[in-house]
DSSP file (Angstrom, degrees, kcal/mol; ACC not computed):
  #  RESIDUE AA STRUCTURE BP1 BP2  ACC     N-H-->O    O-->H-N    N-H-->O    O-->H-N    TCO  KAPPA ALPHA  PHI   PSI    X-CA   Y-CA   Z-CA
    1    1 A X              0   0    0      0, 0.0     2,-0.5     0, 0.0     0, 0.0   0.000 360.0 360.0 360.0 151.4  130.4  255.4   82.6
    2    2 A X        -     0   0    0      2,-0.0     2,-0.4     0, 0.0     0, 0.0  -0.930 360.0-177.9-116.4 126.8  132.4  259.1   83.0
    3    3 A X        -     0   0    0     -2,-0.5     2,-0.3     2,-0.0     0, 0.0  -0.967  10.1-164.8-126.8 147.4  131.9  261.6   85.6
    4    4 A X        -     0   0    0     -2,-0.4     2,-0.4     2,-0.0    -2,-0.0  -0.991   5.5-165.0-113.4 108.6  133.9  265.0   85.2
    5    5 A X        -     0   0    0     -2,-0.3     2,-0.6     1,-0.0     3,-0.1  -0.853  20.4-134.1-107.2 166.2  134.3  267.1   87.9
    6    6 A X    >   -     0   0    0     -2,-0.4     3,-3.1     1,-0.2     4,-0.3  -0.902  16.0-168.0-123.0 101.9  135.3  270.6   88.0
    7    7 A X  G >> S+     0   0    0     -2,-0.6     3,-2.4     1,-0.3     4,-1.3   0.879  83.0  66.1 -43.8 -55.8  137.7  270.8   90.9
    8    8 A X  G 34 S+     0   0    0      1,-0.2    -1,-0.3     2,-0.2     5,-0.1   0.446  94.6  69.0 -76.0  14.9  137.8  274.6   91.0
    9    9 A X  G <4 S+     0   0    0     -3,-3.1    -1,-0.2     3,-0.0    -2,-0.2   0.769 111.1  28.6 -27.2 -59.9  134.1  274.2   92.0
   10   10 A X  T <4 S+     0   0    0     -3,-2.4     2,-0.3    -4,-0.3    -2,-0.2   0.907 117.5  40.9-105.7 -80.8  135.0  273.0   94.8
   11   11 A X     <  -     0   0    0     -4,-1.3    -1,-0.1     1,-0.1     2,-0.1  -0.626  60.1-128.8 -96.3 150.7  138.4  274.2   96.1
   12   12 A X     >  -     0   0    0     -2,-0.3     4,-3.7     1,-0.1     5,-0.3  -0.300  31.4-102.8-101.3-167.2  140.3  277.1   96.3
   13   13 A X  H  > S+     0   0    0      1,-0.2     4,-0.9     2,-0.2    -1,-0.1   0.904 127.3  44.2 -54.6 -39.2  143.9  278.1   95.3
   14   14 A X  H  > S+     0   0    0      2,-0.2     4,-2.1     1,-0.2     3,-0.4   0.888 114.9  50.9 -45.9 -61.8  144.9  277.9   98.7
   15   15 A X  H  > S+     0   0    0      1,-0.2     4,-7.2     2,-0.2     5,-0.4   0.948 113.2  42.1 -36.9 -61.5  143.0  274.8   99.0
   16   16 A X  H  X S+     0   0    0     -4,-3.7     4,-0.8     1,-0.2    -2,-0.2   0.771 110.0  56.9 -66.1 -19.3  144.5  273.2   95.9
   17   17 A X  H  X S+     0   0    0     -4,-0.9     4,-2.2    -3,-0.4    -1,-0.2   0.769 105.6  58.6 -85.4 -44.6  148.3  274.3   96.7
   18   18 A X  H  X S+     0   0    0     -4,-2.1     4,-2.4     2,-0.2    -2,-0.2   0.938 103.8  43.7 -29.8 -77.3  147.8  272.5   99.9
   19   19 A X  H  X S+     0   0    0     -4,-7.2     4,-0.5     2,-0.2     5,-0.5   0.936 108.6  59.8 -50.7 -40.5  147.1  269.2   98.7
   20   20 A X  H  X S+     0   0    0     -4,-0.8     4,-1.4    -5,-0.4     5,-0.2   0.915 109.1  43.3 -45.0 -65.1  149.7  269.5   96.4
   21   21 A X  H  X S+     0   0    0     -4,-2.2     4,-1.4     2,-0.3    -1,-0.3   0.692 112.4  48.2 -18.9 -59.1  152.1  270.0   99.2
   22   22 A X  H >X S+     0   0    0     -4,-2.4     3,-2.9     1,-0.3     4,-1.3   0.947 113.1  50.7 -71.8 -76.3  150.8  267.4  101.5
   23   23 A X  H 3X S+     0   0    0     -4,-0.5     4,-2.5     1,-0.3    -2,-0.3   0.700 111.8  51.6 -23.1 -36.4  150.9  264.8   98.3
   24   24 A X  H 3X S+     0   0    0     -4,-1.4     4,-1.3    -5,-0.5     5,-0.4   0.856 114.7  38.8 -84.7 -34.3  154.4  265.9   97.7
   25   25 A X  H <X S+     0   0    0     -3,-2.9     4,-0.8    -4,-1.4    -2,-0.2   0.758 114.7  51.0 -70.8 -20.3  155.3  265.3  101.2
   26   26 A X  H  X S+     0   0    0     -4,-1.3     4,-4.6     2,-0.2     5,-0.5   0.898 114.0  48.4 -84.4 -65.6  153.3  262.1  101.4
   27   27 A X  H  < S+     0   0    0     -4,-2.5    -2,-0.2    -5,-0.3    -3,-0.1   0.708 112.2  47.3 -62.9 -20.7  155.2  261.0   97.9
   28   28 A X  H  X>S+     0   0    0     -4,-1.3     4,-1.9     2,-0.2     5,-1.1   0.778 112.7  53.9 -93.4 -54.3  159.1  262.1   99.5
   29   29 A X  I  <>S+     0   0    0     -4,-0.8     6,-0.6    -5,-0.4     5,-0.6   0.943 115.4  37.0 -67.3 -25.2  158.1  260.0  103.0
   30   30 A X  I  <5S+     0   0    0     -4,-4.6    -1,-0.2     3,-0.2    -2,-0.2   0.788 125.3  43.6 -99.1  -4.7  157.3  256.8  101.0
   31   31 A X  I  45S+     0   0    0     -5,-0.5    -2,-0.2    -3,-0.4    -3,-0.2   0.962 125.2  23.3 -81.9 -54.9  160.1  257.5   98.7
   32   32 A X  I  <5S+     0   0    0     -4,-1.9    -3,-0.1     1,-0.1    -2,-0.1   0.592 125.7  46.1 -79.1 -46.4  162.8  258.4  100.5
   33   33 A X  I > <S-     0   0    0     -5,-1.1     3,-0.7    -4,-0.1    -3,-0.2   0.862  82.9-142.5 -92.9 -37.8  162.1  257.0  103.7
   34   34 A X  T 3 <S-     0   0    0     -5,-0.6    -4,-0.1     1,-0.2     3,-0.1   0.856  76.8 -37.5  78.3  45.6  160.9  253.5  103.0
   35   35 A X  T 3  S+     0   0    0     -6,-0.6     2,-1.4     1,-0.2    -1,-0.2   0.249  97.7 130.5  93.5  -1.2  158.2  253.2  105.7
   36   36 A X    <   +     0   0    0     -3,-0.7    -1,-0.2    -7,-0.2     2,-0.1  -0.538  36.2 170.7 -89.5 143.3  159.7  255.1  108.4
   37   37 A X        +     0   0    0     -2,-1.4     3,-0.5    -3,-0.1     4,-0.2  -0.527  21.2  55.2-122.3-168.2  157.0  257.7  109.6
   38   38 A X  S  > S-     0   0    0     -2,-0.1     4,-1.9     1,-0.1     3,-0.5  -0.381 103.6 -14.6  84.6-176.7  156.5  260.0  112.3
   39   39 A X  H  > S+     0   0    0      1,-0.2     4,-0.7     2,-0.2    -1,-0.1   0.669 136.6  41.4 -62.3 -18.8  158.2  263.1  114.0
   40   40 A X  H  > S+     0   0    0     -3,-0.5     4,-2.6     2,-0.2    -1,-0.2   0.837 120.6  52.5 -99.9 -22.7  162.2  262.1  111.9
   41   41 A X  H  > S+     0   0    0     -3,-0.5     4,-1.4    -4,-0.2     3,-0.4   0.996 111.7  33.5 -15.5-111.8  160.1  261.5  109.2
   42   42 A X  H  X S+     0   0    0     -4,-1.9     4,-0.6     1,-0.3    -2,-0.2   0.565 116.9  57.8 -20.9 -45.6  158.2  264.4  108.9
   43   43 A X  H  X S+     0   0    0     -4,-0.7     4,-1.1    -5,-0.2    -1,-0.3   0.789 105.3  51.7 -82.3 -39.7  161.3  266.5  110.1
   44   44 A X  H  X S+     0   0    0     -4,-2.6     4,-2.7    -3,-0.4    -2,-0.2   0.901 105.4  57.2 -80.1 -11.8  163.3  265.2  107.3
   45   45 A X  H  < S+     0   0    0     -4,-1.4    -2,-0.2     2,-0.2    -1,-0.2   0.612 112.2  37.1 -69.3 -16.7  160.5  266.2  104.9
   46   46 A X  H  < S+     0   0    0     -4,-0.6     3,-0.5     3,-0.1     5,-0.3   0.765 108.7  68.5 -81.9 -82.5  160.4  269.9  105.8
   47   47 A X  H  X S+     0   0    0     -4,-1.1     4,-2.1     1,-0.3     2,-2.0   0.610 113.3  29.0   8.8-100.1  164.3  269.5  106.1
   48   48 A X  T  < S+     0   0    0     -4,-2.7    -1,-0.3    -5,-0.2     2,-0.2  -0.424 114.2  61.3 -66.8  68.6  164.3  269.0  102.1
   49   49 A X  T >> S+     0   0    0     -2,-2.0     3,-2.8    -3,-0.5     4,-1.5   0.170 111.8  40.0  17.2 -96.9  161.2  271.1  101.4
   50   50 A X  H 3> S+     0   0    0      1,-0.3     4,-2.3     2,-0.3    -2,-0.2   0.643 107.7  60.5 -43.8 -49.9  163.2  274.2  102.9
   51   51 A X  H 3< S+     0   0    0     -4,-2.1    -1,-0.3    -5,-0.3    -3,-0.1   0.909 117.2  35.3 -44.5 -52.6  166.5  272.8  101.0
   52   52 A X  H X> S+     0   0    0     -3,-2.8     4,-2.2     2,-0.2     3,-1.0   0.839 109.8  56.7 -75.3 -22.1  164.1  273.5   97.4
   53   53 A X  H >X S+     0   0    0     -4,-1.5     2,-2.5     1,-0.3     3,-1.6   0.912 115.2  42.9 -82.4 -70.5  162.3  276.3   98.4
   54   54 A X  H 3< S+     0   0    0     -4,-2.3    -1,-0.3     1,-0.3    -2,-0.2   0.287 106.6  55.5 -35.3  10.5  166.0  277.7   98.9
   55   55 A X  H <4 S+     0   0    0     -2,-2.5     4,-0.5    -3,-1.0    -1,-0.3   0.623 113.9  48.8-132.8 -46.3  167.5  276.4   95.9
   56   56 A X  H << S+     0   0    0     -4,-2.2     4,-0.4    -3,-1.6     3,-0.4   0.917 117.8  34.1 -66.9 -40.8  164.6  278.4   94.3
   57   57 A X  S >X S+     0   0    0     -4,-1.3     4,-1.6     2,-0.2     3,-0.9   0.758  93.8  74.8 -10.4 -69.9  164.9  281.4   95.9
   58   58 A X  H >> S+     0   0    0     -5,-0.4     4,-3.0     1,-0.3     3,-0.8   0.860 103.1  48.9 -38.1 -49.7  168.3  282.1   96.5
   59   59 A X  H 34 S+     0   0    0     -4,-0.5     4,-0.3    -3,-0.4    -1,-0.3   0.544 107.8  54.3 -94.8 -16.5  168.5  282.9   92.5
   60   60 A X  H <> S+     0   0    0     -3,-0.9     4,-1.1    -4,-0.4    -1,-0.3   0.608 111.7  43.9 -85.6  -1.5  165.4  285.2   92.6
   61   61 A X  H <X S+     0   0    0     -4,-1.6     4,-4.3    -3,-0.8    -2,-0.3   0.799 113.4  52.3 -94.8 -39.6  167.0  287.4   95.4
   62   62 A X  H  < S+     0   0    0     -4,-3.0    -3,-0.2    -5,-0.3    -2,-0.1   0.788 107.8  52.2 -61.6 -26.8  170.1  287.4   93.7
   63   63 A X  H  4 S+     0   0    0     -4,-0.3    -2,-0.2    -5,-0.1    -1,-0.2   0.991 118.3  28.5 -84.0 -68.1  168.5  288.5   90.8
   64   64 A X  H  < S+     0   0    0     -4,-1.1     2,-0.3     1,-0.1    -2,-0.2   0.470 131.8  30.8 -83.5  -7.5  166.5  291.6   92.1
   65   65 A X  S  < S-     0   0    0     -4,-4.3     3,-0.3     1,-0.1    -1,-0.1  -0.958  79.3-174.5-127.7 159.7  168.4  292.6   94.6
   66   66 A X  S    S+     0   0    0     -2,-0.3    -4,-0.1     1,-0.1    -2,-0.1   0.274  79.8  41.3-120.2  20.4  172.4  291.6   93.7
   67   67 A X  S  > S+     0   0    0      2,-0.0     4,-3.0     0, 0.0    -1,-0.1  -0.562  72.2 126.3-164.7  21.5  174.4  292.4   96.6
   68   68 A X  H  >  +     0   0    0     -3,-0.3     4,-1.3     2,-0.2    -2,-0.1   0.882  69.3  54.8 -77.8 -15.0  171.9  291.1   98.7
   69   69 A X  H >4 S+     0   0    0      1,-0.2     3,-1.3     2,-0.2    -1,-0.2   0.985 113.0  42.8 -66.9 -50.6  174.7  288.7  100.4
   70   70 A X  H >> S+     0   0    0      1,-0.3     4,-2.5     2,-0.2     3,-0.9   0.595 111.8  55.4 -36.4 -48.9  177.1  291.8  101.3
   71   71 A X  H 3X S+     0   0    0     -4,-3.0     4,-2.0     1,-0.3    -1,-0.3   0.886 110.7  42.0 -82.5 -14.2  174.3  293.7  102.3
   72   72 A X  H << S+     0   0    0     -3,-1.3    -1,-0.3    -4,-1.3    -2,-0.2  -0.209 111.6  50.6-113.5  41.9  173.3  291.3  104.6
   73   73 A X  H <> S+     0   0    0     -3,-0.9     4,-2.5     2,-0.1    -1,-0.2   0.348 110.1  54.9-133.1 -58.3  176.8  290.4  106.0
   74   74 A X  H  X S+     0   0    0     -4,-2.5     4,-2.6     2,-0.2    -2,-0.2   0.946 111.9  49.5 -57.4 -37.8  177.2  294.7  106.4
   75   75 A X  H >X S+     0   0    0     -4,-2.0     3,-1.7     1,-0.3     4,-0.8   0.810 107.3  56.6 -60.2 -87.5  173.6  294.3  108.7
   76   76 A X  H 34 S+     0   0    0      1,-0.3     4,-0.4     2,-0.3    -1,-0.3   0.549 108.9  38.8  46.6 -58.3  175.1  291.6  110.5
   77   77 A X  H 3< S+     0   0    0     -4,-2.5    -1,-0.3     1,-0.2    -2,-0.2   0.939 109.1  59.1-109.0 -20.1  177.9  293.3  111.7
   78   78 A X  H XX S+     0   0    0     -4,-2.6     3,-2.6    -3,-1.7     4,-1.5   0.965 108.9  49.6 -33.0 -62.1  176.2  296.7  112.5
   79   79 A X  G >< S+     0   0    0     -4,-0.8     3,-2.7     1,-0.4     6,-0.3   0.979 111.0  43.9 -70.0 -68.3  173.9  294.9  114.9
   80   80 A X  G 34 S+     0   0    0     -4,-0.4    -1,-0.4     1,-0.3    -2,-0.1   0.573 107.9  61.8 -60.9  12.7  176.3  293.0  116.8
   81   81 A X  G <4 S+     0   0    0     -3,-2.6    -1,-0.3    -4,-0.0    -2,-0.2   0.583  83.1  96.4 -97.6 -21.3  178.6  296.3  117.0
   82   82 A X  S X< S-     0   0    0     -3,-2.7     3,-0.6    -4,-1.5     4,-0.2  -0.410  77.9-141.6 -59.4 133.0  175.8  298.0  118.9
   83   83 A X  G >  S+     0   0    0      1,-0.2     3,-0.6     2,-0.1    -1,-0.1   0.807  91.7  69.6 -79.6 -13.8  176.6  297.7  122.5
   84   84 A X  G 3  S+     0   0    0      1,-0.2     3,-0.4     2,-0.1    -1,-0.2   0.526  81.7  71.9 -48.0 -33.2  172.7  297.1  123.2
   85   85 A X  G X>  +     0   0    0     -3,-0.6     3,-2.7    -6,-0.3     4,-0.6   0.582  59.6  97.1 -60.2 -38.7  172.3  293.9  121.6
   86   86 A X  H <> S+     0   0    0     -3,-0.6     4,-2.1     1,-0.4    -1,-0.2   0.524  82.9  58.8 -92.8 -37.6  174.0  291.5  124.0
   87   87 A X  H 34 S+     0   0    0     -3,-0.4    -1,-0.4     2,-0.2    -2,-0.1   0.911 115.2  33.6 -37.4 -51.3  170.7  290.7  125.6
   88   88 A X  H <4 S+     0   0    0     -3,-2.7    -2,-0.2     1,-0.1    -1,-0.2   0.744 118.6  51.2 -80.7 -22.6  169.3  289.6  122.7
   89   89 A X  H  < S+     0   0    0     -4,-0.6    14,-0.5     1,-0.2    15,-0.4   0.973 122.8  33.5 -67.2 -74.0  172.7  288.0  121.0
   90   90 A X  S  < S+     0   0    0     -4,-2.1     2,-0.2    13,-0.2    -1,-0.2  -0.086  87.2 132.4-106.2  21.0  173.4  285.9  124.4
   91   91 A X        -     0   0    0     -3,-0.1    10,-1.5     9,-0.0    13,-0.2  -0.475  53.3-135.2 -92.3 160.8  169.9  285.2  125.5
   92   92 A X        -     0   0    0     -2,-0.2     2,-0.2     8,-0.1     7,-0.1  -0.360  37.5 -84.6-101.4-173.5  169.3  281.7  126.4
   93   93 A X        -     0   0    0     -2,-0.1     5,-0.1     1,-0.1    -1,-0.1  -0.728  45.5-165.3-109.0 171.2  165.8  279.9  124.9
   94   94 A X        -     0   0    0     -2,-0.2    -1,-0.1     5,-0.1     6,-0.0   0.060  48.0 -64.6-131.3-154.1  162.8  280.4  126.7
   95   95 A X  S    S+     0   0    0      1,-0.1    -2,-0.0    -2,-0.0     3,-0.0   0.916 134.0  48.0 -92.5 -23.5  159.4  278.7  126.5
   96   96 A X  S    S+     0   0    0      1,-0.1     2,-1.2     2,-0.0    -1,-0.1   0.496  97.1  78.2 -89.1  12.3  159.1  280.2  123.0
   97   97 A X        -     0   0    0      1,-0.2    -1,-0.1    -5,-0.0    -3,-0.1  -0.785  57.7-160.7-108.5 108.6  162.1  279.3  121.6
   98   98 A X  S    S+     0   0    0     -2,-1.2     2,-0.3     1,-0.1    -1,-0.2   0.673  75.7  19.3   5.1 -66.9  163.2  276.0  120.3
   99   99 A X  S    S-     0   0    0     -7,-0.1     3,-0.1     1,-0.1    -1,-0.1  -0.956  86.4 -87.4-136.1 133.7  167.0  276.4  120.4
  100  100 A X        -     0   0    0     -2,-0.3     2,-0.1     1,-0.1    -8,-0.1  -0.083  53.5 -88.2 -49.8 162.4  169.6  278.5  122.0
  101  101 A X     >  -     0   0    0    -10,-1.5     4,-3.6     1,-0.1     5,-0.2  -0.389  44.4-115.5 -62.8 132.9  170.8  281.8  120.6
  102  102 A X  H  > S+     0   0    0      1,-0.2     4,-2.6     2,-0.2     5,-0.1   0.901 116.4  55.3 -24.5 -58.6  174.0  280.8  117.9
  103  103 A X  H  > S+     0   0    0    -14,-0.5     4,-0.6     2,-0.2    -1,-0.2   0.717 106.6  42.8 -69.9 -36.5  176.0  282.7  120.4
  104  104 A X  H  > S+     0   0    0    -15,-0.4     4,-4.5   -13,-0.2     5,-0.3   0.887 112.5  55.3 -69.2 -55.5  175.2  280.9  123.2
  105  105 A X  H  X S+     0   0    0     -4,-3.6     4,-1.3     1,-0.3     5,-0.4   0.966 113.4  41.0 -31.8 -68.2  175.5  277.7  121.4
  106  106 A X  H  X S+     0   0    0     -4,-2.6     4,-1.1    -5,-0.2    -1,-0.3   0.750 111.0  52.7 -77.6 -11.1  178.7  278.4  120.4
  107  107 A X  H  X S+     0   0    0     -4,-0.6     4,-3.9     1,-0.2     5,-0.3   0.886 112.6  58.0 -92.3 -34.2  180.0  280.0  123.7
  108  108 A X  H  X S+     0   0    0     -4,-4.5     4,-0.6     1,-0.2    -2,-0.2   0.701 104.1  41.0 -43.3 -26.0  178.6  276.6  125.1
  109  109 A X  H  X S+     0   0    0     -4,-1.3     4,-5.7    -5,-0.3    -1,-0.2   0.640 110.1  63.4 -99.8 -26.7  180.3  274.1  123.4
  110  110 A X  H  < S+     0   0    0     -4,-1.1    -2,-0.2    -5,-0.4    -3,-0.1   0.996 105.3  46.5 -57.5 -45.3  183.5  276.4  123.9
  111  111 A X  H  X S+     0   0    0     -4,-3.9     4,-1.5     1,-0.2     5,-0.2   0.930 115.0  52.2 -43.1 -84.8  183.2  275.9  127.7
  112  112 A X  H  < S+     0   0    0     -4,-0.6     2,-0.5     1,-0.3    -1,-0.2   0.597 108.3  44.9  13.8 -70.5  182.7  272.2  126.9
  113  113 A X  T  < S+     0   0    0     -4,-5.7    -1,-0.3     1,-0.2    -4,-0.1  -0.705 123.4  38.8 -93.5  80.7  185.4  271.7  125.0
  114  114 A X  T  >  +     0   0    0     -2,-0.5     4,-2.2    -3,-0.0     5,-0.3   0.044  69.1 118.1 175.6 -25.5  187.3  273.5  127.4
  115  115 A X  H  X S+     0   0    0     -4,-1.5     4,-0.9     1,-0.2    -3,-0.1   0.709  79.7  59.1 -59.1 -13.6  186.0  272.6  131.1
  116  116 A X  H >> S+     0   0    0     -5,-0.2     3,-2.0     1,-0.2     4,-2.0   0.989 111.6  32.6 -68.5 -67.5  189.5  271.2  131.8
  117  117 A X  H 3> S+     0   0    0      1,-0.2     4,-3.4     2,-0.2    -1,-0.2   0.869 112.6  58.9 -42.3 -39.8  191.4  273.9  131.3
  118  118 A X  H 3X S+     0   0    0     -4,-2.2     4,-1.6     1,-0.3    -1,-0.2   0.782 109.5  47.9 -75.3 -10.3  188.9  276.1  132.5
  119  119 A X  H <X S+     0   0    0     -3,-2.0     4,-1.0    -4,-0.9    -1,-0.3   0.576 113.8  46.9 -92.6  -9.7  189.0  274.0  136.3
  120  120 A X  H  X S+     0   0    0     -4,-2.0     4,-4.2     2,-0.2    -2,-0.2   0.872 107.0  54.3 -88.1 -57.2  192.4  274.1  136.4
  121  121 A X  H  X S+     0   0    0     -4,-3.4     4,-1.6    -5,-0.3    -2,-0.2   0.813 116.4  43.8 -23.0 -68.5  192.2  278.0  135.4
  122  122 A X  H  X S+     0   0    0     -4,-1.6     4,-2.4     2,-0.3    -1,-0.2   0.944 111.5  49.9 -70.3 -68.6  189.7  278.2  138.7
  123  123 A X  H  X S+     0   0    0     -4,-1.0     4,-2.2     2,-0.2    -1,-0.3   0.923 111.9  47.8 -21.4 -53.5  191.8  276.2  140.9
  124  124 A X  H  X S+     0   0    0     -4,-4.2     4,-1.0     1,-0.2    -2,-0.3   0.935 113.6  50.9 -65.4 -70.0  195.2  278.4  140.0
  125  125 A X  H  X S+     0   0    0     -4,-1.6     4,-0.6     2,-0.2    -1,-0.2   0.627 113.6  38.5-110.0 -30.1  193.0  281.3  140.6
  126  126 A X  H >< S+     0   0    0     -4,-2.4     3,-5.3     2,-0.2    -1,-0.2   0.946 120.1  56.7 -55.1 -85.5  191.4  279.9  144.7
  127  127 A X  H 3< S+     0   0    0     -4,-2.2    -2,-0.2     1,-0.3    -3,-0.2   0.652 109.6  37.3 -18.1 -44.3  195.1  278.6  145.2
  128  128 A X  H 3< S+     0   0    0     -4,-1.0    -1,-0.3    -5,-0.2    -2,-0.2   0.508  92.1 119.2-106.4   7.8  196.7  281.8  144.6
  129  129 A X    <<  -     0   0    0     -3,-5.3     2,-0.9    -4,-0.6     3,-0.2  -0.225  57.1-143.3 -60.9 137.8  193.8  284.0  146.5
  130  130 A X        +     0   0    0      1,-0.2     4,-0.4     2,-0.1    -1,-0.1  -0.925  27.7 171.1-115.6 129.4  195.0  285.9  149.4
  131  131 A X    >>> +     0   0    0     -2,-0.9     4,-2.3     2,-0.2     3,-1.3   0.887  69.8  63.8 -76.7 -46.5  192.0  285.5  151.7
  132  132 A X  H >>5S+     0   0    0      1,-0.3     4,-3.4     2,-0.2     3,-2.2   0.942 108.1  40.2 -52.9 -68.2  193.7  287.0  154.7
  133  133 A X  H 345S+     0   0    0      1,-0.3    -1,-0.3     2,-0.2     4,-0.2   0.538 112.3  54.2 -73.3  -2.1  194.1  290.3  153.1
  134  134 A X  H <>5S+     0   0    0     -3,-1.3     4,-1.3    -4,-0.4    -1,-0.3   0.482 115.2  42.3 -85.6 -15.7  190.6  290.3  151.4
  135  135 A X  H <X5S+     0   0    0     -4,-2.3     4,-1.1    -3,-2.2    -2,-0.2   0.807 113.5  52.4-109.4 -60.7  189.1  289.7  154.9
  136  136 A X  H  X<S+     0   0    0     -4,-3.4     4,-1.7    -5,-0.5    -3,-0.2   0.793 109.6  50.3 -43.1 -27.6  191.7  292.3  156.3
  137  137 A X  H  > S+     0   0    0     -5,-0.4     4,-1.2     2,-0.2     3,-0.4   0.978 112.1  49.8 -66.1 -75.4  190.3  294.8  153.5
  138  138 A X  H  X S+     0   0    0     -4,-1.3     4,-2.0     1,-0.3    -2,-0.2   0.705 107.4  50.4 -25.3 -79.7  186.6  294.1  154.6
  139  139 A X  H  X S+     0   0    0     -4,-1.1     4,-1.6     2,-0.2    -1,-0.3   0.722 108.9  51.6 -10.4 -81.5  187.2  294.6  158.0
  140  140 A X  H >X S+     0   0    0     -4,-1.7     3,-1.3    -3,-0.4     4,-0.5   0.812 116.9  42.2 -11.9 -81.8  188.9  298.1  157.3
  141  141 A X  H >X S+     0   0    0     -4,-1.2     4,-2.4     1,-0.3     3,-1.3   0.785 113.3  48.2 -45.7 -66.0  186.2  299.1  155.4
  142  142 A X  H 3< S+     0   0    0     -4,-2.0     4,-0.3     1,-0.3    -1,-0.3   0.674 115.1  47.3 -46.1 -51.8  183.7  297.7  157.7
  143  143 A X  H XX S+     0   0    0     -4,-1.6     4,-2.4    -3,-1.3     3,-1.0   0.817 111.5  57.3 -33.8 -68.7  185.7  299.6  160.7
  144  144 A X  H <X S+     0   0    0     -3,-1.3     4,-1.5    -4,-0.5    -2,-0.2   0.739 106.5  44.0 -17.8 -63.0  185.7  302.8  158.4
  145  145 A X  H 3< S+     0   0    0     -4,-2.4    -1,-0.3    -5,-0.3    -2,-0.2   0.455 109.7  53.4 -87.4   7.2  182.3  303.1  158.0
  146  146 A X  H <> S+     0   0    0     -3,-1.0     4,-0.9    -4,-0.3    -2,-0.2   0.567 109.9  54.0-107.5 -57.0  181.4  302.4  161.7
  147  147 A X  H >X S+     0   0    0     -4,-2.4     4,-0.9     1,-0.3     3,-0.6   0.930 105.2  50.6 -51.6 -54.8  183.7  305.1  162.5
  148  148 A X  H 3X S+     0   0    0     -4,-1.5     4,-1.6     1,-0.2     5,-0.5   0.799 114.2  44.2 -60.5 -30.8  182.0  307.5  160.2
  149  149 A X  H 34 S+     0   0    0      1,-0.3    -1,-0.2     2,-0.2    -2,-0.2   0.785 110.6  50.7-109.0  18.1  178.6  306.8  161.7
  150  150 A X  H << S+     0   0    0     -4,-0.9     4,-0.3    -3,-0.6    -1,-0.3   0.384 113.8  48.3 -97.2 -17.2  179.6  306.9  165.4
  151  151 A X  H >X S+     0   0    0     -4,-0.9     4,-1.5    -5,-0.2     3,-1.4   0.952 113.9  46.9 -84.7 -40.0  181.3  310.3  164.6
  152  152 A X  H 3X S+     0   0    0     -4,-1.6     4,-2.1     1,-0.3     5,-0.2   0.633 118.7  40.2-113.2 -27.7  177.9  311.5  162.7
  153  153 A X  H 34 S+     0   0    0     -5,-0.5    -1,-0.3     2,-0.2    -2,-0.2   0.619 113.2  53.2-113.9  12.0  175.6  310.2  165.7
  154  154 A X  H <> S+     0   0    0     -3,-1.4     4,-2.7    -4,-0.3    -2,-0.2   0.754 113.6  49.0 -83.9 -46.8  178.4  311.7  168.6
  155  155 A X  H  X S+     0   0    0     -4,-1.5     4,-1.5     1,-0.2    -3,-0.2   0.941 113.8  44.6 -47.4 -57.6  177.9  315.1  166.5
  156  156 A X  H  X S+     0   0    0     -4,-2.1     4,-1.6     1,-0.2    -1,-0.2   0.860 112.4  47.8 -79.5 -13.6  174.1  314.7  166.6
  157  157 A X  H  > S+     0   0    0     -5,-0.2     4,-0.8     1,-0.2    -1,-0.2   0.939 107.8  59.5 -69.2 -24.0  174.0  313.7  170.4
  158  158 A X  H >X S+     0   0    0     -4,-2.7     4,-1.6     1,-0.2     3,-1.4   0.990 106.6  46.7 -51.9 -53.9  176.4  317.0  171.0
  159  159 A X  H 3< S+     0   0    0     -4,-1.5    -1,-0.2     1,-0.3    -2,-0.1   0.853 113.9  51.2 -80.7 -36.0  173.5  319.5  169.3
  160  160 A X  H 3< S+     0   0    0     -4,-1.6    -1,-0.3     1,-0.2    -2,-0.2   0.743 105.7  46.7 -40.5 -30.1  170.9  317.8  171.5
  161  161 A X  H << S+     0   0    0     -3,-1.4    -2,-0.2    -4,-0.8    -1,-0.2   0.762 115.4  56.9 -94.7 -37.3  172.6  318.1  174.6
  162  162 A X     <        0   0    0     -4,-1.6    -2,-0.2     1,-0.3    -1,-0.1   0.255 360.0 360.0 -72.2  12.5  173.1  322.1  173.2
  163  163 A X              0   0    0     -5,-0.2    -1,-0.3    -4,-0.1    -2,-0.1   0.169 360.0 360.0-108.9 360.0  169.9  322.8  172.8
């Protein structure tokens, strides 16, 4: 016995593009992977998904727009020449965000690879502090401005007392 069905009864394009998907992803984890499943799994299957969908792509943007690298190199360096950006450029991630900013990333690992230098850097820079005369400054000021508002409330007691 035969039975025939007629799928597009049943599902729609959406539908049918779906399965496709999952089945193709299903067929790349047992292929590829040899039984390991789950979240590295799974991750490496988008991973190469994204790798094709780019490999198709690339060469239909290149085709309709043809300068599209260049233009998007010129955006690039417009935005981050705006002094405005730096919020967004330097921002650290958040509850929606995944991953640090690039810029952050990279100014992170600079530290990183750096923290020696950069504690010795901090050291030199305590060693060679002159405290006494930063505490002598304060003072002044502090002294300075005390002065000013004991002349400013001697002034107002005078015109009180003249009145």
């Amino acid at each position: 016995m035969k039975a025939e069905i007629e799928i597009n009864d049943y599902l729609s394009e959406k539908e049918k593009k779906d399965i496709a998907i999952e089945v193709f992803k299903d067929g790349i984890e047992q292929t590829l992977f040899k039984g390991y499943t789950g979240v590295v799994a799974s991750a490496e299957c988008e991973r190469i998904i994204g790798n094709i969908t780019y490999d198709t792509i690339y060469p239909m943007i290149d085709k309709y727009i043809p300068n599209f690298e260049e233009m998007i190199k010129n955006k690039v360096l417009d935005f981050i020449s705006r002094d405005d950006i730096w919020h967004s450029v330097l921002r650290r991630k958040d509850v929606w965000e995944q991953t640090e900013s690039p810029a952050v990333s990279i100014i992170d690992k600079c530290v990183k690879d750096n923290k020696t230098l950069i504690e010795s850097k901090v050291l030199e820079a305590i060693n060679n502090l002159s405290i006494d005369k930063q505490i002598s400054e304060m003072v002044r000021e502090t002294f300075d401005e005390l002065s000013d508002r004991f002349s400013e409330l001697s002034t107002l007691i005078k015109i009180k007392e003249e009145e």
